[in-house]
PAKEKE-56620 format. One record per residue (C-alpha): residue in three letters; y, z, x. Coordinates in nm, 4 decimals, padded with zeros to 6 digits. Example, Ala and Ser with C-alpha at 12.3 -4.5 7.8 and 13.67 -1.06 7.14 Angstrom:
PAKEKE-56620
+------+----------+----------+----------+
| rest |        Y |        Z |        X |
+------+----------+----------+----------+
|  ALA | -00.4500 |  00.7800 |  01.2300 |
|  SER | -00.1060 |  00.7140 |  01.3670 |
+------+----------+----------+----------+
end
This chain:
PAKEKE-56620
+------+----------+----------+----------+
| rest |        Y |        Z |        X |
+------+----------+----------+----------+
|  UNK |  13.4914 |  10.2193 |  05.1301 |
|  UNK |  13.5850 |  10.3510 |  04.7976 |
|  UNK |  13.4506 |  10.2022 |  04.4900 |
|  UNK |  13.7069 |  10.2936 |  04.1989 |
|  UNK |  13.6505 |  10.0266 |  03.9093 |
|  UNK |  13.3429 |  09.8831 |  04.0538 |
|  UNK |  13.0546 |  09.8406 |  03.8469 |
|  UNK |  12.6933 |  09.8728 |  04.0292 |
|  UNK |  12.3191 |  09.8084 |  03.9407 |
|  UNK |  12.0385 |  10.0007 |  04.0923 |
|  UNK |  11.6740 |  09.9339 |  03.9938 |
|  UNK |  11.3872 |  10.2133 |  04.0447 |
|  UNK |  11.6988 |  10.4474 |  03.9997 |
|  UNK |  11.4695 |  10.7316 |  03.7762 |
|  UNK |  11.4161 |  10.8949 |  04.0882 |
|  UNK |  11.3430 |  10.8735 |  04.4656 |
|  UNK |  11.5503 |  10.6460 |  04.6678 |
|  UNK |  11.7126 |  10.4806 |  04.3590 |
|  UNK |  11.8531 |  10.7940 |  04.1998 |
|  UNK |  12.0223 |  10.8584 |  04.5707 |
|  UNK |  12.1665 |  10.5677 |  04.5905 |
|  UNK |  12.2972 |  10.5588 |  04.2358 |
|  UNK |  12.4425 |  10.9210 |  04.3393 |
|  UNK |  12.5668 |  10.7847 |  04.6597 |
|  UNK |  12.7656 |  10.4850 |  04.4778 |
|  UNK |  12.8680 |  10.6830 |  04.2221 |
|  UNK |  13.0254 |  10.9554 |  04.4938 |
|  UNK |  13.2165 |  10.6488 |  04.5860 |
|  UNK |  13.4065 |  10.6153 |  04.2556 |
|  UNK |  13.1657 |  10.3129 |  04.1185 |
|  UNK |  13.0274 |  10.3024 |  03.7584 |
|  UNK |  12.6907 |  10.3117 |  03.7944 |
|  UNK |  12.3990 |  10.1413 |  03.5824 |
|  UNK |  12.0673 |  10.3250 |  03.6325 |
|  UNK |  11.7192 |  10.1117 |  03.5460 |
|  UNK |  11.4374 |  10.3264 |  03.4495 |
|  UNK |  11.0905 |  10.2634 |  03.3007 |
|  UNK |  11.0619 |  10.6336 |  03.1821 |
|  UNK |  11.3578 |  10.7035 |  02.9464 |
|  UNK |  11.2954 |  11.1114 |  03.0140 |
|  UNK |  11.3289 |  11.0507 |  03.3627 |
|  UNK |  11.6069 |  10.7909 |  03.4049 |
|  UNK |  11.7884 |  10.9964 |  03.1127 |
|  UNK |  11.7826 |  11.3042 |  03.3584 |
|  UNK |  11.8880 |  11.1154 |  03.6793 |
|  UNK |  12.1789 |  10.9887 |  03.5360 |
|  UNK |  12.3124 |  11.3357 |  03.3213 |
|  UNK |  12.2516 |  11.4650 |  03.7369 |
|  UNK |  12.5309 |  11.2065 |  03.8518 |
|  UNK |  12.7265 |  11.2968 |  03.6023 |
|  UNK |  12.7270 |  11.6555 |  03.6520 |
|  UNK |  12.7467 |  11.6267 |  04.0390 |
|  UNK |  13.0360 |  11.3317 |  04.0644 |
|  UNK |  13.2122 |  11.2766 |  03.7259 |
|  UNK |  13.1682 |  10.9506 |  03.7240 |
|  UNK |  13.0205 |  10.6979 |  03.4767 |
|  UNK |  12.6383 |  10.6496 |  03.4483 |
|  UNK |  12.5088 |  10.4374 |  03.2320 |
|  UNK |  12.1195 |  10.4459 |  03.1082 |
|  UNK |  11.8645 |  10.0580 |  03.0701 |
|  UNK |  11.4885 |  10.1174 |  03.0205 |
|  UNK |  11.2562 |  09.7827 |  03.1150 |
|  UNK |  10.9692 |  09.7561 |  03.2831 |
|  UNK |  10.9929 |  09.5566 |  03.5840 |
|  UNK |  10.6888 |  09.4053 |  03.6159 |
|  UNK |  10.7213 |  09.2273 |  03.2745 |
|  UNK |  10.9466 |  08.9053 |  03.2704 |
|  UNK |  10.9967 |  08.9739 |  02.8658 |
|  UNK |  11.1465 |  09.2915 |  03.0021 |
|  UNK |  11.3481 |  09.2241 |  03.2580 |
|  UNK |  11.5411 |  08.8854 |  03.0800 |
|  UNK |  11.5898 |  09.1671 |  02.7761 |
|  UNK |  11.7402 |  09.3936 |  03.0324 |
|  UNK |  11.9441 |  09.1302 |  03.1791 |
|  UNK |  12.1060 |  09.0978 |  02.8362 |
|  UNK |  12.1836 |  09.4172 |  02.8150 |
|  UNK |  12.3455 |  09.4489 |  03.1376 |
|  UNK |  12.6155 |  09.1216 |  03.0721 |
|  UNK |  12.6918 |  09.2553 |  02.7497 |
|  UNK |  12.7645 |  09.5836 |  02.9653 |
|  UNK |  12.9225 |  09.4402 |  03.2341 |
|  UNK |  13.1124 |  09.1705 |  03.2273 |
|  UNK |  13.1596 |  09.1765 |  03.6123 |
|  UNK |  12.8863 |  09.2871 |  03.8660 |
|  UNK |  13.0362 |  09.3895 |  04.1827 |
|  UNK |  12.6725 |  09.5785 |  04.3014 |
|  UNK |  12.3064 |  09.4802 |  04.2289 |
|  UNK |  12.0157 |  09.7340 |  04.4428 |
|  UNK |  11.7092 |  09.5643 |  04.3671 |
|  UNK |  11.5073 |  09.8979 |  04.4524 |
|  UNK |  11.2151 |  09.9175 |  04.2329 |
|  UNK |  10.8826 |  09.9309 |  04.3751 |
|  UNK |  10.5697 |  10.0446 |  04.3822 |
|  UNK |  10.2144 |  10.0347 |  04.5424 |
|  UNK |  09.8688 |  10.0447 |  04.3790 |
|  UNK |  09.5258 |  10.1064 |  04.4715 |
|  UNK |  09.3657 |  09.9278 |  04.1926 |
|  UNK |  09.4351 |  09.5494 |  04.1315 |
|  UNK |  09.5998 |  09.4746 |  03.7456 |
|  UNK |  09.7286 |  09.1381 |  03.6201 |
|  UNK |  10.0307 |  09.1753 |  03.3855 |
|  UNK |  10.1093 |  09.0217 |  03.0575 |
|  UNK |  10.2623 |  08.7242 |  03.2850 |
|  UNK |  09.9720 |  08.6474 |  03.4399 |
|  UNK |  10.0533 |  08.8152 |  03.7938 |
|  UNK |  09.8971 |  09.0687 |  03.9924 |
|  UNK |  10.1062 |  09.3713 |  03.9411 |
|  UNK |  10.2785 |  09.4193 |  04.3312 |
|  UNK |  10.3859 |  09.0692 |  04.3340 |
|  UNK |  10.5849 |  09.0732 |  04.0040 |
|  UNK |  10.7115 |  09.4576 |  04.0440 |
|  UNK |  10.7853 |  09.3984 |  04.4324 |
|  UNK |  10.9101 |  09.0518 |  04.4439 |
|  UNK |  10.9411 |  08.8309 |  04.1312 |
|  UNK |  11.1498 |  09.1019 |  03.9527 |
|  UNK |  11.4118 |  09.0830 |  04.2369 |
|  UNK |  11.4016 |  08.7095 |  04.2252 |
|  UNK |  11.4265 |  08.6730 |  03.7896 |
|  UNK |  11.6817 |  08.9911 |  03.7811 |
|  UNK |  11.9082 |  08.8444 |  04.0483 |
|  UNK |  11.9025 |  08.4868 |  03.9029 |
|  UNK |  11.9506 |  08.6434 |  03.4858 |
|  UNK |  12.2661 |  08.8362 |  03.6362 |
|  UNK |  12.4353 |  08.5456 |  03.8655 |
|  UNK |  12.7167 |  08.5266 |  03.6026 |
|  UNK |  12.8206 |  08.8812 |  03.6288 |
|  UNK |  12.7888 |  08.8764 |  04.0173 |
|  UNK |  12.9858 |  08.5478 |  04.0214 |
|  UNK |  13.2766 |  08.7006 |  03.8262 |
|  UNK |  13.3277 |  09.0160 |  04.0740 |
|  UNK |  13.5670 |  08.8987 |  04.3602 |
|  UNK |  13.2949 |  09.0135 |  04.6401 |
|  UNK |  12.9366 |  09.1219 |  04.4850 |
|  UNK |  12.6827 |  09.2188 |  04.7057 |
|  UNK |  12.3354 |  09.2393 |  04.6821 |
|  UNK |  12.1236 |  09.4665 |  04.8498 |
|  UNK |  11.7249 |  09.3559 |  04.8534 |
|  UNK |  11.5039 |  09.7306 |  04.9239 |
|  UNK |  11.2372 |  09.5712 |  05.1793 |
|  UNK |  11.0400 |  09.7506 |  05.4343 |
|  UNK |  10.8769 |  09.7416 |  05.7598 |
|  UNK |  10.5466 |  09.6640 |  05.6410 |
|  UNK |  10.6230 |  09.3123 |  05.5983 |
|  UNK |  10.5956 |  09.2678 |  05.9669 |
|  UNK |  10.2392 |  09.3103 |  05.8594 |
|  UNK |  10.2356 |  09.0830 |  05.5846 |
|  UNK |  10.1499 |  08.7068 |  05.5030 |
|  UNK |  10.1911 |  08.5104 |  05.2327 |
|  UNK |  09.8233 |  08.4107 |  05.1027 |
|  UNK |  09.9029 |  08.1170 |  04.9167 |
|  UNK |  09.4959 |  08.1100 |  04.8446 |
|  UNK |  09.4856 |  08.4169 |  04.6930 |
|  UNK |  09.8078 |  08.5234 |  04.5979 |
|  UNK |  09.6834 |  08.7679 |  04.3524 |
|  UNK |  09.4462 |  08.8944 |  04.5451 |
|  UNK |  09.1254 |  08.7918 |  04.2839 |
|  UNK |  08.9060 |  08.7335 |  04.5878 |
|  UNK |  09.0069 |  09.0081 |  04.7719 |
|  UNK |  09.2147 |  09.2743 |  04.6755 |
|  UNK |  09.3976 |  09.5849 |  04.9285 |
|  UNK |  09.6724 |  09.7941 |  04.8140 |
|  UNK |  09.8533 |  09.7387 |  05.1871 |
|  UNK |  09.8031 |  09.3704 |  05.1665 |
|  UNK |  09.9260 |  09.3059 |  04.8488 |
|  UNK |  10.2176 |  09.5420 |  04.9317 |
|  UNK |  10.3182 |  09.3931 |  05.3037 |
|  UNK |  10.3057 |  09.0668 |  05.1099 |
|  UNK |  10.5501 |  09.1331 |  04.8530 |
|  UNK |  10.7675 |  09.2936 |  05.0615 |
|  UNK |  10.7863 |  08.9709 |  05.3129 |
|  UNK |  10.8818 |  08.7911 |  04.9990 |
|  UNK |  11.1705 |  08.9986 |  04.9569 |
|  UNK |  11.2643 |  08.8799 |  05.3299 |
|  UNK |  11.2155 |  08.5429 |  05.2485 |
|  UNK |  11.4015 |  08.5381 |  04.9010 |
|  UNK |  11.6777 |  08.7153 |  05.1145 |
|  UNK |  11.7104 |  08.4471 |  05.3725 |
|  UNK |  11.6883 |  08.1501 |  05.1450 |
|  UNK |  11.9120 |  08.2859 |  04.8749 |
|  UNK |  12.1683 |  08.4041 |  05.1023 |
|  UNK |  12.2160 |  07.9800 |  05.1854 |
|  UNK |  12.2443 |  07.9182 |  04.8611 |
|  UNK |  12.5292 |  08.2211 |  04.7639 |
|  UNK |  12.9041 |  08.2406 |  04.7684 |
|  UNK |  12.8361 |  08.6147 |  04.7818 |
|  UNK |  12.6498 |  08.8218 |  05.0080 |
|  UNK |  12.3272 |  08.9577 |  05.0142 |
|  UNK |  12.1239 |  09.1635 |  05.2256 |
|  UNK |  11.7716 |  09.3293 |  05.2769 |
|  UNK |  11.6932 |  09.6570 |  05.4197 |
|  UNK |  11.4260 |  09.8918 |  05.5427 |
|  UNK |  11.5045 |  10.2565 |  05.4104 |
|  UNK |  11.2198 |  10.4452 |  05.6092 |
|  UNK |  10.9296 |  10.5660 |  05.5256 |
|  UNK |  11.0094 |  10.8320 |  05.2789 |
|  UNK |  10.8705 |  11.1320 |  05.0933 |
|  UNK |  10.9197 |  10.9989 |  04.7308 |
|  UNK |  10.6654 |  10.9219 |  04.4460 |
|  UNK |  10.6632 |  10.5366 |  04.5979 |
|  UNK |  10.2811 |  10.5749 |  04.6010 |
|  UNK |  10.2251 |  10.7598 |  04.3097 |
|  UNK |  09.9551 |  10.5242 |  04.1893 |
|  UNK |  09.7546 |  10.5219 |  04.4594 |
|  UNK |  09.3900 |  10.7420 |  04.4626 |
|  UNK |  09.1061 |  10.7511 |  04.7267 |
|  UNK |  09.1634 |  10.7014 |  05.0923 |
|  UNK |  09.5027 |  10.6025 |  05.0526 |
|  UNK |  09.6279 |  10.8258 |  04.7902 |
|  UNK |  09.4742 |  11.1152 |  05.0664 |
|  UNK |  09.6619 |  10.9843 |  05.3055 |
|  UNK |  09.9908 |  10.9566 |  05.1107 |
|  UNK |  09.9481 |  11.3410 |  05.0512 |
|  UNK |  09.8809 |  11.4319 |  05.3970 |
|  UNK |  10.2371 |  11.2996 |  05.5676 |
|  UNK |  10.4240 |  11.2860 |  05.2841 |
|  UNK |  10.5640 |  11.6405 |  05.4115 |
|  UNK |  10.6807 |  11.5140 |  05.7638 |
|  UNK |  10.8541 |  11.2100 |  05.5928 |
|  UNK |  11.2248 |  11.1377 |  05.5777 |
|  UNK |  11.3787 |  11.2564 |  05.2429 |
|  UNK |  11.4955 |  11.0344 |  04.9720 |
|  UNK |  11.8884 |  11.1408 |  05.0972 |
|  UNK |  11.8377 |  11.0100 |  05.4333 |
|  UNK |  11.6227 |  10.7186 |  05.2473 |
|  UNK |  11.9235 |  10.5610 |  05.0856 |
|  UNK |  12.1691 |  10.5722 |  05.3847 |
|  UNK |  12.0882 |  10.2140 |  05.4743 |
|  UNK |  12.1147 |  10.0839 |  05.1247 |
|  UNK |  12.4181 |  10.2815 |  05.0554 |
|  UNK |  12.5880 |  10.1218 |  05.4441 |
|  UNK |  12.4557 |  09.7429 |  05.3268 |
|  UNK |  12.6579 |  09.8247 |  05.0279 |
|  UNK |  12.9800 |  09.9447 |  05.0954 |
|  UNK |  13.0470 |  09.9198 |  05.4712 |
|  UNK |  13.3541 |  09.7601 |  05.4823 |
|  UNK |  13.2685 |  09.5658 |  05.8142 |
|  UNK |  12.9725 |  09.4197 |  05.5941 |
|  UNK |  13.2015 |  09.1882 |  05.3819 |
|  UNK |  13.0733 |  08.8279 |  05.3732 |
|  UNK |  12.7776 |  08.9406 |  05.6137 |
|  UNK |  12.4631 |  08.7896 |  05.4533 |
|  UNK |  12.1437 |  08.6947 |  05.5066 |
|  UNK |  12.0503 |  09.0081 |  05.7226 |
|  UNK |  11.8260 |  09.2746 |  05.7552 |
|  UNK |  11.9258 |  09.6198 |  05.8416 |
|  UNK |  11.7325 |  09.9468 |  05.8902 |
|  UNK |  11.8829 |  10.2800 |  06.0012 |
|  UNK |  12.2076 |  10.1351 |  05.8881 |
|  UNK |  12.2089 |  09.8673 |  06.1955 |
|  UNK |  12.1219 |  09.4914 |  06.1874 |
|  UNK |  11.7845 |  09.3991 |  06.3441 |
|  UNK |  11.5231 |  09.1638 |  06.3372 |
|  UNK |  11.3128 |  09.1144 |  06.0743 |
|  UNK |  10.9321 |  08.9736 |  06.2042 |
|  UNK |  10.9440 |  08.5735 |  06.3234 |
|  UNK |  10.7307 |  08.4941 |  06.0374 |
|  UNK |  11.0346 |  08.6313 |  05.7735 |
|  UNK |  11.2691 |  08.3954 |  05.9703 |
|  UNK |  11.0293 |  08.0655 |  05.9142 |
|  UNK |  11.2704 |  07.8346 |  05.6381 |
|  UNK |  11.0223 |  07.6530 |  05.5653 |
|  UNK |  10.8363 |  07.9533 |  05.4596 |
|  UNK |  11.1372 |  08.0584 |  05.2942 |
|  UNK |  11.1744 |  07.7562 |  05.1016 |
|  UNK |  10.8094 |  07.7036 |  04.9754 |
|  UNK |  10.8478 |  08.0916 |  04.8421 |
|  UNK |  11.1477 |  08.0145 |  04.7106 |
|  UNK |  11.0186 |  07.7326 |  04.5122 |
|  UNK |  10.6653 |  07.9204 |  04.4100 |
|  UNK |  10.9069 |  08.2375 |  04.2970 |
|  UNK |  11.1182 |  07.9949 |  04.0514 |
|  UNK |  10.7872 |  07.8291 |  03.9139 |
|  UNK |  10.6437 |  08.1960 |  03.8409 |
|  UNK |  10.9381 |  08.3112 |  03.7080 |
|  UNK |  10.9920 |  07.9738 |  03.4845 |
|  UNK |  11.3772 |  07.9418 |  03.6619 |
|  UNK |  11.4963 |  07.5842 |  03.6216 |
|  UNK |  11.5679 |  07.4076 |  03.9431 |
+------+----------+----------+----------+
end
């Protein structure tokens, strides 16, 4: 469907998957915020759409992983937009090397997860005044593989890039699930493939190796954003919620994503972190 004087949000939109689907949205006619850590970078992606589409592009700079950050960004964006008819919580990221931020969190778990949960909940007003906002949550398949180590969330006993990762992204399931019971609107999560962009950039030894040896038989970051850019703007999609999609179709997400009561106690641990009033 066309989105002529629609206003939409991606995250991680500097490049990769995010810059597609901020291309792909603004194709569509929609104004189109881009959030970018590197101002260079996010500066470019956006001039890009403007050159290929016309259309309006509009630049924030937080870092994601920072709660500071992302309430600052959050002011930005109402003063911006009034109404919110499109948030892509995209950003993401996997690291080899455990790091707590300034919050107190290991870095994957407040990048991955808690920045979807604070962003979402600092921009309800501007979602609630668009007619029909959607929200689309970037998961992937590797939370199939994940738990939710309520022992060591952080991962200060034991640390692994793919755990902490697979964990995360199962919280973005299970925020997905239990916020979509909780929303007038609809949201959504999705699995865009496994694709050749800098996602794990900041990886080194065996897995940074890896990374670089099928990174060139992996999908590109066009082909990436097709399910994101579907969950958003499929017209069949309006008031579907609470789903998870990957090559643009609705399937199952793993039994342990569909648990509520595991939904509900991450629910309530992502609020605490994130210092959300019940």
């Amino acid at each position: 469907m066309r989105l002529d004087g629609r206003t939409a949000l991606v995250t991680g939109a500097s490049s990769g998957i995010g810059a597609e689907t901020a291309l792909g949205l603004a194709r569509l006619g929609a104004r189109v915020g881009l959030v970018g850590r590197d101002r260079e970078r996010t500066e470019r992606a956006a001039a890009h759409l403007r050159r290929e589409t016309g259309g309006a592009a509009d630049v924030f700079l937080a870092d994601l992983s920072s709660q500071a950050e992302i309430r600052r960004l959050a002011d930005e964006v109402r003063a911006h937009y009034p109404a919110l008819d499109l948030l892509v919580n995209n950003a993401g990221a996997i690291f080899s090397e455990r790091h707590v931020t300034a919050d107190g969190i290991e870095r994957t778990w407040a990048l991955d997860h808690l920045a979807y949960v604070l962003l979402t909940h600092e921009l309800r007003r501007p979602l609630e005044a668009a007619p029909r906002a959607r929200i689309v949550n970037l998961a992937s398949a590797a939370h199939t593989r994940g738990r939710i180590d309520f022992d060591d969330l952080g991962g200060e006993r034991r640390y692994a890039a793919m755990k902490a990762y697979a964990q995360a992204k199962l919280g973005n399931v299970l925020f997905t699930y239990a916020l979509a019971r909780r929303l007038a609107g609809t949201v959504n999560a999705v699995h865009p493939g496994v694709v050749a962009s800098d996602f794990a950039k900041n990886t080194r030894g065996g897995l940074g190796f890896a990374w670089s040896l099928i990174r060139p038989f992996l999908i590109s970051t066009e082909a990436g954003a097709r399910t994101s850019l579907h969950v958003a703007t499929a017209p069949e999609l309006d008031g579907v919620s609470g789903r998870y999609f990957a090559k643009s179709r609705e399937t199952a997400s793993s039994a342990r994503s569909r648990d509520e009561a595991l939904q509900e106690r991450v629910w309530a641990l992502s609020r605490r972190q994130t210092g959300i009033e019940a």
